[in-house]
Backbone bond lengths (Angstrom), bond angles and torsions (degrees), N, CA, C in turn:
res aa  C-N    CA-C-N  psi(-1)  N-CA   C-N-CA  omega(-1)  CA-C   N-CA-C  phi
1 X - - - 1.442 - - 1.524 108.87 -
2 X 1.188 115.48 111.80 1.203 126.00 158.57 1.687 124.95 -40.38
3 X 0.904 149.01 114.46 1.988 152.08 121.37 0.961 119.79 -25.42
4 X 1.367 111.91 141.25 2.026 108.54 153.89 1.643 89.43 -97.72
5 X 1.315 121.16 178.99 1.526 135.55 174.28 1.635 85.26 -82.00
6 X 1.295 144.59 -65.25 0.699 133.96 178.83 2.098 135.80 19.06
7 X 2.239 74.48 -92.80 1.261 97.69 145.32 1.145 159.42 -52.60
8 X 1.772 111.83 -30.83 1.191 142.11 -170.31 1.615 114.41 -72.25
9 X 1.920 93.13 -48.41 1.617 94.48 -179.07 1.809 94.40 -105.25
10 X 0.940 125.26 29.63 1.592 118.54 175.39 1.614 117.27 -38.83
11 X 0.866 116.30 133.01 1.783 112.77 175.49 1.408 113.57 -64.92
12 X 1.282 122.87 -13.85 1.437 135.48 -165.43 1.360 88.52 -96.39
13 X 1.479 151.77 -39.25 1.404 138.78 174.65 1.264 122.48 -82.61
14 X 1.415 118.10 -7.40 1.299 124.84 175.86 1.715 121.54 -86.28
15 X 1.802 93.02 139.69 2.005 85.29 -162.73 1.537 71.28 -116.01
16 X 1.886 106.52 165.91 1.016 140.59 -162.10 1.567 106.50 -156.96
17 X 1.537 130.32 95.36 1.743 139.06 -153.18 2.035 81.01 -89.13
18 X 1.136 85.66 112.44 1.359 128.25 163.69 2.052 117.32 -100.41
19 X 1.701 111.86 125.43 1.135 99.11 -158.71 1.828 96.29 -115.15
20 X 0.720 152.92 158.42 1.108 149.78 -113.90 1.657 117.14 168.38
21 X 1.643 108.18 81.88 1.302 125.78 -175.85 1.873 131.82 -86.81
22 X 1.277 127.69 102.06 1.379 125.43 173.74 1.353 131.44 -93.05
23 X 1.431 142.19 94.80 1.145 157.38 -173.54 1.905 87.64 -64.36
24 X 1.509 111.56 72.25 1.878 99.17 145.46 1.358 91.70 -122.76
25 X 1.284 129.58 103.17 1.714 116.19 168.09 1.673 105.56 -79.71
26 X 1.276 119.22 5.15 1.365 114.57 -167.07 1.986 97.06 -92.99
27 X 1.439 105.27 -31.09 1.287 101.65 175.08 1.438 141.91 -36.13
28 X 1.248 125.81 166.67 1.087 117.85 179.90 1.692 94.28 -126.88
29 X 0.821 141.82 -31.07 1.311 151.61 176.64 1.675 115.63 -152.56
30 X 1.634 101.58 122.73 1.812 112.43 167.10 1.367 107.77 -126.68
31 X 1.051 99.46 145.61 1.757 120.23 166.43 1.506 125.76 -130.44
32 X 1.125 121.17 137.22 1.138 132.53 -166.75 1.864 112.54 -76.47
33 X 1.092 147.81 93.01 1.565 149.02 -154.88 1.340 107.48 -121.69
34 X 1.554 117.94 139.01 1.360 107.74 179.30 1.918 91.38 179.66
35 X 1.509 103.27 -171.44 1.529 98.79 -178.44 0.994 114.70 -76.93
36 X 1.859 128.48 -14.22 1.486 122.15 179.19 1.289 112.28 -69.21
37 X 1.170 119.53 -7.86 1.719 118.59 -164.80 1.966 96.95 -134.57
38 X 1.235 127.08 -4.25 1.230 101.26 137.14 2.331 76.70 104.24
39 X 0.851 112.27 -2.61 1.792 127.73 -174.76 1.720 88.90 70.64
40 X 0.952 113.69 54.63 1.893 100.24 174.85 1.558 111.48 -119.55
41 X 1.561 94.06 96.16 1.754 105.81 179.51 1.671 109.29 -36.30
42 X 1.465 116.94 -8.12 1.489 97.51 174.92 1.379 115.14 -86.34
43 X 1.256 111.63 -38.56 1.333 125.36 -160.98 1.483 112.06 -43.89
44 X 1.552 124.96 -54.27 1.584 127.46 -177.60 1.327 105.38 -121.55
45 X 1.734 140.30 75.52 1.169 130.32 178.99 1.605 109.72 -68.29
46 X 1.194 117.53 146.45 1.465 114.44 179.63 1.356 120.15 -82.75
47 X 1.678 144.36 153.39 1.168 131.17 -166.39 1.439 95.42 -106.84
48 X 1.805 151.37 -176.78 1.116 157.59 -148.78 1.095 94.05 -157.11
49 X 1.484 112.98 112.15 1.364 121.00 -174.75 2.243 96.07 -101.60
50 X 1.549 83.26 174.26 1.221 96.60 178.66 1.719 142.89 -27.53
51 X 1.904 79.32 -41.40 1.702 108.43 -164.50 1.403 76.00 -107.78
52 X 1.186 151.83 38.21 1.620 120.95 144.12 1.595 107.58 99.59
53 X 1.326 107.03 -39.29 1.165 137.86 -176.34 1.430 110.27 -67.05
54 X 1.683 126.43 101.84 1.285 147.70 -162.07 1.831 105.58 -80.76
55 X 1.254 122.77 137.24 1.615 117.82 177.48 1.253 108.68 -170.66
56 X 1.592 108.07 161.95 1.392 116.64 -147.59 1.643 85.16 -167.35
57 X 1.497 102.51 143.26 1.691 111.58 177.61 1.512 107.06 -138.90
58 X 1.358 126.21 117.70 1.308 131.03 -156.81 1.469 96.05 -149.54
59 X 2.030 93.92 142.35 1.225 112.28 -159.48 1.851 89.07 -88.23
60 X 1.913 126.59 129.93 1.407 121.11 174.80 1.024 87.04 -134.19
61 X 2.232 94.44 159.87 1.296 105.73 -178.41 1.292 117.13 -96.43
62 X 1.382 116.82 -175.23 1.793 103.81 -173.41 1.237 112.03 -66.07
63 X 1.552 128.22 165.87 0.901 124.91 173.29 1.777 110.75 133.23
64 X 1.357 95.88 174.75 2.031 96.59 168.31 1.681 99.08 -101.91
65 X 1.066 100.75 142.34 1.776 127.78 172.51 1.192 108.99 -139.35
66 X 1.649 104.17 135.80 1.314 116.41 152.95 1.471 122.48 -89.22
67 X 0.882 101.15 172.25 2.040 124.25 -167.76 0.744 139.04 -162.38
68 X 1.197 156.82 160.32 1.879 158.22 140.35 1.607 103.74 -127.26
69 X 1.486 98.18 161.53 1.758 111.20 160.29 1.891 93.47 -102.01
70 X 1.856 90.85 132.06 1.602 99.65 -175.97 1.459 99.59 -97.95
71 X 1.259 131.32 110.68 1.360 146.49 177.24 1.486 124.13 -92.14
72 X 1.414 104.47 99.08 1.769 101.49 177.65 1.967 93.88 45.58
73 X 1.086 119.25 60.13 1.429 130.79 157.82 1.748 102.40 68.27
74 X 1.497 129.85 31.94 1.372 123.49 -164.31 1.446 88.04 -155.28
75 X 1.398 93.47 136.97 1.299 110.44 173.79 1.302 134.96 -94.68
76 X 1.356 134.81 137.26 1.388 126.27 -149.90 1.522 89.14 -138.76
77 X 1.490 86.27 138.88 1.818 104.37 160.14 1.862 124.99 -56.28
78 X 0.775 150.74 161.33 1.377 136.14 154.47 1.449 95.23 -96.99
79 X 1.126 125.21 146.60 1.437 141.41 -177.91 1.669 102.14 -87.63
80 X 1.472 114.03 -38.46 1.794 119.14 176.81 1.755 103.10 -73.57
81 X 1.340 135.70 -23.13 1.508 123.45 -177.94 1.326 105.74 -37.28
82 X 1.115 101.80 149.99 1.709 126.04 167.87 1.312 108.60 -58.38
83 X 1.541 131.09 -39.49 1.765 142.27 -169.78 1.148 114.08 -172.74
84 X 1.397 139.80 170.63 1.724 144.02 155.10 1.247 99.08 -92.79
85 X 1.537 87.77 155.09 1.828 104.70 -177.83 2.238 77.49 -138.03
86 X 1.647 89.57 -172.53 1.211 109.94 151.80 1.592 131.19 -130.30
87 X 1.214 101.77 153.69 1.873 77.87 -166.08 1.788 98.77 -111.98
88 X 1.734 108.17 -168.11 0.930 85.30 -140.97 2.228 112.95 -76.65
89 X 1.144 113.33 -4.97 1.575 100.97 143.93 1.612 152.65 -66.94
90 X 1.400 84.84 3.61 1.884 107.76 -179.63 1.163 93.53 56.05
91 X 1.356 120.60 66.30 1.438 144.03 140.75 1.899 105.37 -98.29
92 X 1.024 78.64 142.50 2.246 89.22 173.62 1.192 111.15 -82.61
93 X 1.114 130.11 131.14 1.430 142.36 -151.26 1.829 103.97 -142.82
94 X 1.000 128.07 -176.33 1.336 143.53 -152.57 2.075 101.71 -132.21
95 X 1.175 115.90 111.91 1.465 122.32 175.95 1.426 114.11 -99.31
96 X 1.669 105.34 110.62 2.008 96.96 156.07 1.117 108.87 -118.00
97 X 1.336 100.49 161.89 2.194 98.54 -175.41 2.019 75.29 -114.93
98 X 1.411 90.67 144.33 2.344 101.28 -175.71 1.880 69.85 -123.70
99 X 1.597 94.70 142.25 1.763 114.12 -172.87 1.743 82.48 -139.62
C-alpha cells in the first residue's frame, strides 16, 4: 500500500511521551485516565515514586485531551493542566493541548 507524505508525517499520527505527576501520597493506587486511553484505569497505572509522589510517562497524540489521575476510585484534577474541561459525565477533568 502506497502513502502520500501527507499522511505519513500527519500531526495527528505523531506521539509526543508526556510525563504526568500526582501528589496523593496517601493513595494506595493511581492511574492516569483520559480520552487517549478510552477512561480505562488499566490502561496507564501510575508507579509510586520515592517522595510519595505518583508518575507515569505516556506516549500522546497531537491534539487537546482530557484527563484526571484516578485515586483509590476518585478523581483528581492535576493542578499542572493547561485548563478544565468536563468529560463526558460532567465531571471536571484535567486539559493538555500535545503540539
Amino acid at each position: 500500500m502506497i502513502t502520500s507524505n501527507r499522511e505519513t508525517y500527519s500531526a495527528h499520527r505523531n506521539l509526543q511521551a508526556r510525563n504526568f505527576i500526582c501528589h496523593a501520597s496517601q493513595a494506595k493506587t493511581v492511574s492516569l485516565v483520559g480520552d487517549f486511553n478510552h477512561w480505562n484505569p488499566s490502561a496507564h497505572p501510575m508507579q509510586r515514586g520515592p517522595d510519595g509522589a505518583w508518575t507515569a510517562r505516556i506516549e500522546i497524540r497531537h491534539g487537546h485531551h482530557r484527563y484526571a489521575f484516578l485515586a483509590d476510585d476518585q478523581l483528581l484534577l492535576d493542578p499542572q493542566a493547561m485548563g478544565v474541561a468536563r468529560n463526558d459525565q460532567g465531571q471536571r477533568v484535567s486539559l493538555i493541548a500535545v503540539s
